[in-house]
C-alpha positions as CSV (number, residue, x, y, z in Angstrom):
1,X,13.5,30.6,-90.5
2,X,12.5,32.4,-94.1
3,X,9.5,31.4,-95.3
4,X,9.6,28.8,-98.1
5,X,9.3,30.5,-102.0
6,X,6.9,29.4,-104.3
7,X,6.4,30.1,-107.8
8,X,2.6,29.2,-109.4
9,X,2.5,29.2,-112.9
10,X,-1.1,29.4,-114.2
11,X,-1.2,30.0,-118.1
12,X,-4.7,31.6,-118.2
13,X,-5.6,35.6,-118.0
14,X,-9.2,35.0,-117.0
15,X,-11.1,33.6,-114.4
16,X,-12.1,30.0,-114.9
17,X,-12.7,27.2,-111.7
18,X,-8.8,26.3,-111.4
19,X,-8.0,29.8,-111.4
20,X,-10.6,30.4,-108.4
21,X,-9.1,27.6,-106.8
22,X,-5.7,29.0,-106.9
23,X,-6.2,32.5,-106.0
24,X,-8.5,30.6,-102.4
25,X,-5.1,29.1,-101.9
26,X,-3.1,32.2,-102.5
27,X,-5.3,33.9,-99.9
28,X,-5.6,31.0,-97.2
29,X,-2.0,30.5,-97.8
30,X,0.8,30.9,-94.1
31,X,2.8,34.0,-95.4
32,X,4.6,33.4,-91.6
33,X,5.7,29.8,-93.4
34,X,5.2,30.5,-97.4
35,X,6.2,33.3,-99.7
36,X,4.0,33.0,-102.6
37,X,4.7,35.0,-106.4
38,X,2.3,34.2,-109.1
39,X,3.5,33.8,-112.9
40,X,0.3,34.6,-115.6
41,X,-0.5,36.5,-118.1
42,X,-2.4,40.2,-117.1
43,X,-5.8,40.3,-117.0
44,X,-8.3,39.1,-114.5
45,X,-6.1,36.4,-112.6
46,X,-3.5,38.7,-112.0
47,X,-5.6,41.5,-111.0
48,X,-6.9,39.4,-107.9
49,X,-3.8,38.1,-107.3
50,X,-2.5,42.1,-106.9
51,X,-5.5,42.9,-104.2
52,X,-3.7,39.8,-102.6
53,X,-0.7,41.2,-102.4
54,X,1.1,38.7,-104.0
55,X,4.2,39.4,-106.2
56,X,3.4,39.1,-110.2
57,X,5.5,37.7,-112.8
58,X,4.1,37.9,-116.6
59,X,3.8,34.6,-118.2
60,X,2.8,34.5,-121.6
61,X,2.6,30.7,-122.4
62,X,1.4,30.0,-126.0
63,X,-1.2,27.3,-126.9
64,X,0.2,23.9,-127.4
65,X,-2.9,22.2,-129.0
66,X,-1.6,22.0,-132.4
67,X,-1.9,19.1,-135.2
68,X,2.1,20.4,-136.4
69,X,4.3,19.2,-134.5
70,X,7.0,21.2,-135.7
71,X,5.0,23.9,-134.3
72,X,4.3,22.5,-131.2
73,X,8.1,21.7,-130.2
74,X,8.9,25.8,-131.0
75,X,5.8,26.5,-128.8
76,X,6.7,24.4,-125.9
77,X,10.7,25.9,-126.5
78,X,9.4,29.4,-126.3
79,X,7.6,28.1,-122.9
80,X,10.0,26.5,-121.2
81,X,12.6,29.4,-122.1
82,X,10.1,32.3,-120.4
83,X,10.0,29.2,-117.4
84,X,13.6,29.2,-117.1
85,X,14.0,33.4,-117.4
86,X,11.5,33.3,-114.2
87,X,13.3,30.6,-111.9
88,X,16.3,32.9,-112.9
89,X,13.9,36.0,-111.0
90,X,14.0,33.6,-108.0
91,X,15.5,31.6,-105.6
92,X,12.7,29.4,-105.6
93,X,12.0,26.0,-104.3
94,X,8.5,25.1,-105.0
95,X,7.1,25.4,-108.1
96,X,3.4,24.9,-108.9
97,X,1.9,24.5,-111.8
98,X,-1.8,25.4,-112.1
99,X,-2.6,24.0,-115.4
100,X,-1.5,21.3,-117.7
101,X,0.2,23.7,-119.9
102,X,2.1,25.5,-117.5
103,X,3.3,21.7,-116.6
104,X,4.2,20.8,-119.5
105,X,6.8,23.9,-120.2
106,X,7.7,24.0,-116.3
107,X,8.5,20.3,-115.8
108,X,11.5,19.6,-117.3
109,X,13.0,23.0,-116.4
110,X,12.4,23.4,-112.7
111,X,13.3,20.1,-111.6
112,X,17.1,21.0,-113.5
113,X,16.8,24.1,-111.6
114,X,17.0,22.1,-108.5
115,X,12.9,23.5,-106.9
116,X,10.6,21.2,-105.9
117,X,8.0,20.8,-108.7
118,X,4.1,20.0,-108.1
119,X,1.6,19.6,-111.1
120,X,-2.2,20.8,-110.2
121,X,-4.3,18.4,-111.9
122,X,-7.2,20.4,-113.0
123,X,-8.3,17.9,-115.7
124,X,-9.3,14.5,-117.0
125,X,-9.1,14.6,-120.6
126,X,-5.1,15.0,-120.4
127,X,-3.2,13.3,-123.4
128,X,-1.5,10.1,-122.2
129,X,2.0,11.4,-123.8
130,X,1.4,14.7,-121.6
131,X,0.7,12.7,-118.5
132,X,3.5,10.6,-118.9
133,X,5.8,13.5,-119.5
134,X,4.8,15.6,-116.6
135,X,4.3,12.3,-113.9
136,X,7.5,11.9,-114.9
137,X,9.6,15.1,-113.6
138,X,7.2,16.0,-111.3
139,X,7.9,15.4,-107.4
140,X,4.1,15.6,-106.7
141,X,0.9,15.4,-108.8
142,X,-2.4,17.3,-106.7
143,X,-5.4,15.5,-107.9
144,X,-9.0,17.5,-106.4
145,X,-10.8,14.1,-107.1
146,X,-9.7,9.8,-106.8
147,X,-11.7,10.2,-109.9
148,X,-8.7,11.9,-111.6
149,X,-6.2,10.5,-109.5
150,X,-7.3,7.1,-110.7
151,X,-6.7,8.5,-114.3
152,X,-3.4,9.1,-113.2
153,X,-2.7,5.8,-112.1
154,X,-2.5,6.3,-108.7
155,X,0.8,6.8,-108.1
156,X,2.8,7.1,-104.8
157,X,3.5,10.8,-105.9
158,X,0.0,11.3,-106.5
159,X,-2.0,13.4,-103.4
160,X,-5.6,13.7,-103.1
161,X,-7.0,16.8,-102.0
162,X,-9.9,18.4,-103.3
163,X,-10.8,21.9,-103.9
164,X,-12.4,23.9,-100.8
165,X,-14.7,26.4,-100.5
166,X,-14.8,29.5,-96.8
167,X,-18.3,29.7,-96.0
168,X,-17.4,33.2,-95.1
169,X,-17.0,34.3,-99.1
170,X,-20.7,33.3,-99.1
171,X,-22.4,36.6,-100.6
172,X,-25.7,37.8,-98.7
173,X,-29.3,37.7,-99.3
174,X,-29.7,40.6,-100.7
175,X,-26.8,39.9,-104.2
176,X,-29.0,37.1,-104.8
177,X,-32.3,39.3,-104.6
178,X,-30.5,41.5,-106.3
179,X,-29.6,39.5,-109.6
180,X,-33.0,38.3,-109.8
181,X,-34.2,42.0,-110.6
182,X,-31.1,42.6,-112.7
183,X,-32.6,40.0,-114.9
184,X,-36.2,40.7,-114.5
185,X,-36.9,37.4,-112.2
186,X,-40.0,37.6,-110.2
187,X,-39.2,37.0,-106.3
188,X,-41.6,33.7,-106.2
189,X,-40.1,32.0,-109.9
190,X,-38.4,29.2,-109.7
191,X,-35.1,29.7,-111.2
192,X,-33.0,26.5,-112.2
193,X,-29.5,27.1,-113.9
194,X,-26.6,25.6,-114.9
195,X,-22.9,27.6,-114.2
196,X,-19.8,26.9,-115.8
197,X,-17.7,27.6,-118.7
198,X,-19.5,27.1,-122.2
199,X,-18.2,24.3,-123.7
200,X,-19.2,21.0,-125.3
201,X,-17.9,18.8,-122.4
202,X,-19.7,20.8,-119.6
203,X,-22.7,19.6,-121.5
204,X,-24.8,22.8,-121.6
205,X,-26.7,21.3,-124.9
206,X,-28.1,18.6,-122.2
207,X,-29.3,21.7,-120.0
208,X,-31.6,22.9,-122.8
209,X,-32.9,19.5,-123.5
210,X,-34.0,19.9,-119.8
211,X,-35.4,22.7,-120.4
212,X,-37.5,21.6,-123.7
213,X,-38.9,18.3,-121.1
214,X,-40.4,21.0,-118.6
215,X,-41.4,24.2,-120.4
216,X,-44.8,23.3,-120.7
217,X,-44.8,21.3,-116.9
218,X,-43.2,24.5,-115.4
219,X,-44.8,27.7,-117.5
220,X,-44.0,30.0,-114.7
221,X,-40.3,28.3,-114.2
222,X,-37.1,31.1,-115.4
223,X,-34.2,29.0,-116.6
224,X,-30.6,30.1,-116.5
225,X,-27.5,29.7,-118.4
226,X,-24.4,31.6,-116.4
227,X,-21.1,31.8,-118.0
228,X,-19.2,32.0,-121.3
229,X,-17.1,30.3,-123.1
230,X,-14.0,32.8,-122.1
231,X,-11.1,30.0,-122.1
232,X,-12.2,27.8,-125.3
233,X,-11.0,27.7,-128.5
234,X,-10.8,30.9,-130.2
235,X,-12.4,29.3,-133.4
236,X,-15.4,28.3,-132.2
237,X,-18.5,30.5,-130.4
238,X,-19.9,27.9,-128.7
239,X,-22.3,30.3,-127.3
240,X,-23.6,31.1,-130.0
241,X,-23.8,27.3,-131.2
242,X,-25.6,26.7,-127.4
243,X,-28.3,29.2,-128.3
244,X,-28.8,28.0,-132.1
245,X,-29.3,25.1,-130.6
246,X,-32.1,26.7,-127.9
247,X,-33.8,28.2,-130.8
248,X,-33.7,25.1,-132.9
249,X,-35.4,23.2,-129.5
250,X,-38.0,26.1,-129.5
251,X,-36.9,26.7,-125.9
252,X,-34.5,29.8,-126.3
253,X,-37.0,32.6,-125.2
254,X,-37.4,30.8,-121.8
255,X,-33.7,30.5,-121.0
256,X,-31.5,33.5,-120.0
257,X,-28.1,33.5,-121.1
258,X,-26.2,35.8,-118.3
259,X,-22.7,35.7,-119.9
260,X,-19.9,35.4,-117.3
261,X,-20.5,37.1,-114.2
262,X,-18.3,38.5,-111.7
263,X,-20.6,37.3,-108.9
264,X,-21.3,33.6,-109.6
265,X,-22.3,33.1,-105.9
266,X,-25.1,35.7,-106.2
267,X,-26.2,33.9,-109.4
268,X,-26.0,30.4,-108.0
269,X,-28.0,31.9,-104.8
270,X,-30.6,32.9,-107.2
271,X,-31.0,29.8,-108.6
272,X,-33.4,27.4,-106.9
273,X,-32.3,23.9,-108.1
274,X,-28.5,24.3,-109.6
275,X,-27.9,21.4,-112.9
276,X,-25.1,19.9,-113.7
277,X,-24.3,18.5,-117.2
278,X,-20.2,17.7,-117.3
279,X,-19.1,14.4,-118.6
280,X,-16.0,13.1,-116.8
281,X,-16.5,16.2,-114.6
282,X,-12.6,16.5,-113.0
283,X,-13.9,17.9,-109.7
284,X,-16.5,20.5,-110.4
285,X,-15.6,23.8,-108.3
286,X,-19.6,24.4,-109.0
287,X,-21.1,22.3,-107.3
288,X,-19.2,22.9,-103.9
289,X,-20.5,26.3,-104.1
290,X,-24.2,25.2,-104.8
291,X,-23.8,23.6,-101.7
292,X,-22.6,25.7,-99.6
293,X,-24.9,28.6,-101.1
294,X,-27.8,25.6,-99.7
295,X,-28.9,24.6,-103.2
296,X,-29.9,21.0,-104.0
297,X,-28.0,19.6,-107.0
298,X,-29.3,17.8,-110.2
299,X,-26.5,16.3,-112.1
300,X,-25.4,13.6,-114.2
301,X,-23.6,10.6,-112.5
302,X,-20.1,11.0,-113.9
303,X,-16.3,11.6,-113.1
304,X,-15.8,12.8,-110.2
305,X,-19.6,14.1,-109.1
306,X,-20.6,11.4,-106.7
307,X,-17.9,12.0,-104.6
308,X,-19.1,15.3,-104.1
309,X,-22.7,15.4,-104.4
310,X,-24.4,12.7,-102.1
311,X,-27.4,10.8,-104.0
312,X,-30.6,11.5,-102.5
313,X,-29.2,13.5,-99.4
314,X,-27.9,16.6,-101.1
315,X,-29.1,16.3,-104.6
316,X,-30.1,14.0,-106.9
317,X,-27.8,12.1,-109.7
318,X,-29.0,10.4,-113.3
319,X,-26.8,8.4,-115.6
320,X,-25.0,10.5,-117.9
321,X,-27.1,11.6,-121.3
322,X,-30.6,10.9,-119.3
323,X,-32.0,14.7,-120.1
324,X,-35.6,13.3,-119.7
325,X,-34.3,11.4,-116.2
326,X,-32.6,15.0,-115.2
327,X,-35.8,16.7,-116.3
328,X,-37.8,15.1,-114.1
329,X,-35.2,15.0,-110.9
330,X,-35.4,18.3,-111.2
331,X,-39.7,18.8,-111.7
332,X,-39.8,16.6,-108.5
333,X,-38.0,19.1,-106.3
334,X,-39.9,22.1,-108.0
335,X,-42.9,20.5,-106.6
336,X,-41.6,19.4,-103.1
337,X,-39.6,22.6,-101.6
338,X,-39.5,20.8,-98.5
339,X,-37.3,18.1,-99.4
340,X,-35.6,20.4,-101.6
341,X,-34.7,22.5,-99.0
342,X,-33.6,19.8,-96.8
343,X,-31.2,18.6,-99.3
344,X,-29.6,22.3,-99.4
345,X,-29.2,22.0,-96.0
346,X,-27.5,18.5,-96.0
347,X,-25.1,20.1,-98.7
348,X,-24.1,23.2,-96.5
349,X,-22.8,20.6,-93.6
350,X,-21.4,17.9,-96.3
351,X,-19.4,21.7,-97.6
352,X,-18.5,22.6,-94.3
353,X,-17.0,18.8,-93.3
354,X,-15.5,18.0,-96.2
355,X,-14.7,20.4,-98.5
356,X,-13.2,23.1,-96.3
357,X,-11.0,25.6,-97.6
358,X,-8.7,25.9,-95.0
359,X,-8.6,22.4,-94.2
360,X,-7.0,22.1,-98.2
361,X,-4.7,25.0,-97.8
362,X,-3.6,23.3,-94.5
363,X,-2.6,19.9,-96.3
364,X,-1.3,21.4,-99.2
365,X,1.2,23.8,-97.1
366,X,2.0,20.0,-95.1
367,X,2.5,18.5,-99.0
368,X,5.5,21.3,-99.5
369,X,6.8,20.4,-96.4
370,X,7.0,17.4,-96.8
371,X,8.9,17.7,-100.3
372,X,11.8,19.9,-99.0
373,X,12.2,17.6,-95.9
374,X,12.5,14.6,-98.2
């Protein structure tokens, strides 16, 4: 039997936590069973893909986020046409659509073309028009969370699988040794970090409030900030607006602002206690990895975080906004490495039993079977 044809459609050139989840899937993927090609834009994304040895497709896919809606409806035209020229490149009869705009433009068109049609639910702040309109054609919804598959109405159609992580990708020792002298870190500082895209909703602002509560507590503490704000808007620089606000906090000589690496596992291993900020956090690739890289968590209790990261087993969770609460989770395992170490253990074997990354790629491979058999 040939093995079934899948196009992904991912709208975004550079790396962000979908994207990483996509290319895991693309590499733990059956090729005996599956025949993935990959539709993006070139750049990073479709460089991976390439060492993958998956077939590439350019996808230019315009943003839709506009207050005109005259321009909107040429925009979303302009995407569903390029959709419809690639299903033409095919036979294909999955298609799966990596972000909410690739859905929105491949939708409509690829269930007409007759392909299966699954919609990756990477987020939570989706429009309720957009939801409606993709729910609608689509065959299947993948939520990573029940916190966004509850925002979806939990639908028959809707499948709950979250993102996994191969312990095996793990970096050594020595990368994380080896970023802490990149950046001047003594081997015996503690280092506590956030990671993640810089943007107002990943809560990075909060992070530096944390840092403000334990400068003075923690005078031999190095604080990091790893990533960059590579898929916001264009129009804002809300690095730039993160570290105004460091400097305005008096805090922004004691934080180091790494930009976006292309090792976050070696910076997250660096880190000593790894902070999480998000509000309505859709699944939070991040702290997966903390885990498995043994790092207790700090984060705020919201979206989709608790069902991940285990409440005084492997990490410790404050309501959402608490900085001073968060300041002082994180000064308490500072002081007691013991039971911060334990909690990094407890949050390797919660990684390896639950958030497994060939256990995902296994039950999404059973989902497409299960649409072409129905």
């Amino acid at each position: 039997m040939a093995p079934l044809s899948i196009l992904y459609l991912d709208h975004a050139a550079e790396l962000g936590g979908a994207e990483f989840s996509l290319l895991a899937l693309l590499r733990t993927l059956d090729r005996r069973g599956f025949a993935p090609t990959l539709a993006c834009p070139p750049g990073q994304v479709a460089d991976r893909g390439r060492l993958l040895g998956v077939p590439l497709l350019d996808l230019h896919l315009g943003k839709l986020r506009t207050l005109n809606p005259l321009r909107f409806l040429g925009r979303l035209r302009d995407g569903r046409a390029q959709v419809r020229a690639l299903l033409g490149r095919g036979p294909f009869q999955i298609v799966h659509a990596n972000t909410l705009r690739a859905a929105l433009c491949a939708s409509r068109v690829a269930r007409k073309s007759g392909a299966r049609f699954i919609w990756h639910v990477r987020d939570y702040a989706v429009p309720r028009w957009a939801r409606s309109l993709v729910l609608r054609d689509c065959h299947a919804a993948i939520a990573p969370s029940e916190f966004i598959a509850g925002s979806l109405g939990r639908r028959r159609k809707v499948h709950v699988i979250p993102n996994g992580i191969d312990l095996v990708d793990l970096p050594p020792e020595a990368a994380s040794a080896a970023f802490r002298r990149e950046w001047g870190i003594p081997p015996e500082a503690p280092v506590i970090g956030c990671l993640g895209r810089v943007l107002p909703w990943k809560g990075q602002r909060y992070f530096v409030d944390v840092v403000a509560h334990l400068a003075s507590r923690l005078p031999g503490a190095c604080f990091l900030v790893v990533g960059s704000a590579v898929l916001a808007d264009a129009s804002r620089d809300h690095v730039a607006e993160l570290k105004a606000y460091a400097e305005e906090a008096g805090v922004a000589p004691r934080i180091l602002f790494t930009g976006q690496r292309e090792d976050p596992l070696a910076a997250l291993g660096a880190m000593d206690i790894v902070v999480n900020c998000s509000e309505n956090e859709p699944f939070g690739r991040v702290l997966i990895e903390a885990m498995a890289c043994r790092r207790p968590i700090v984060a705020f209790r919201s979206g989709a975080v608790p069902e991940i990261v285990e409440d005084g087993s492997t990490g410790l969770l404050v309501p959402f906004g608490d900085a001073a609460g968060m300041a002082e989770a994180v000064f308490d395992l500072v002081r007691n490495r013991t039971r911060a170490e334990a909690y990094g253990e407890a949050g390797r074997h919660r990684v390896a039993s639950l958030f497994s990354l060939k256990a995902s790629t296994r039950r999404i491979e059973e989902l497409y079977a299960a649409l072409l058999s129905s």
